[in-house]
N, C-alpha and C positions, 0 to 999 in steps of 0.2 A: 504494500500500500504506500504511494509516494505521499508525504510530506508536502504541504503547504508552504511554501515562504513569502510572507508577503515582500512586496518591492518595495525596497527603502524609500524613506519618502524624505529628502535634505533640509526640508523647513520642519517635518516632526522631528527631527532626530536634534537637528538644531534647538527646536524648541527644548526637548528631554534635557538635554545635556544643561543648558543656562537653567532650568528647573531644577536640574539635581545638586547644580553649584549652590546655589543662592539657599537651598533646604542645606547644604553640608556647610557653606556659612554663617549662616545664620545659628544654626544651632552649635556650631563651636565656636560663636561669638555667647553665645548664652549660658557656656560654661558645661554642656553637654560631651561627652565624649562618644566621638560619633564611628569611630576606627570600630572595624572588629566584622564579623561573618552573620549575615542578617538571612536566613533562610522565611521564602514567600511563598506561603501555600494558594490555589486558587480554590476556588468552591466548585470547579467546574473541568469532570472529569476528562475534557478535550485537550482545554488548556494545562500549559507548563506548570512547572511549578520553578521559582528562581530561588537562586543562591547567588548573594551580594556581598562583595568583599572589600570592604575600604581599609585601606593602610593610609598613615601619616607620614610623610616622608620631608625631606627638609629641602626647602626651596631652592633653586639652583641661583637665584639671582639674591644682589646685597639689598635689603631695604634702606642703608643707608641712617639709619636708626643706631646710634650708641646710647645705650639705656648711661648715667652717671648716678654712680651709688652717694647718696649722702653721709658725710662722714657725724657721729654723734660728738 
């Protein structure tokens, strides 16, 4: 039985991605930690079920940011 794939579609995919950013922003601006293996059941025995894996990894560019400790 062949498998269904839908055609990528460059504005949903685009859309997905700037959504998924701005949910993993936000929420590790809010003190959340959002790293770690997110397993997605569906209700619906046709569809998938996902497995989601976010790592923190350390930016490749300088912010430019020097934090300066206060001395007591």
């Amino acid at each position: 039985m062949p498998t269904h794939e839908p055609k990528p579609n460059v504005e949903t995919a685009t859309t997905f991605e700037r959504e998924l950013e701005a949910l993993l922003l936000e929420s590790f601006a809010r003190g959340m930690s959002v790293q770690g293996t997110f397993d997605i059941s569906t209700p619906v025995a046709d569809a998938p079920d996902w497995s989601v894996t976010i790592e923190k990894r350390a930016s490749n560019e300088s912010s430019g940011y020097e934090p300066q400790f206060l001395e007591e």
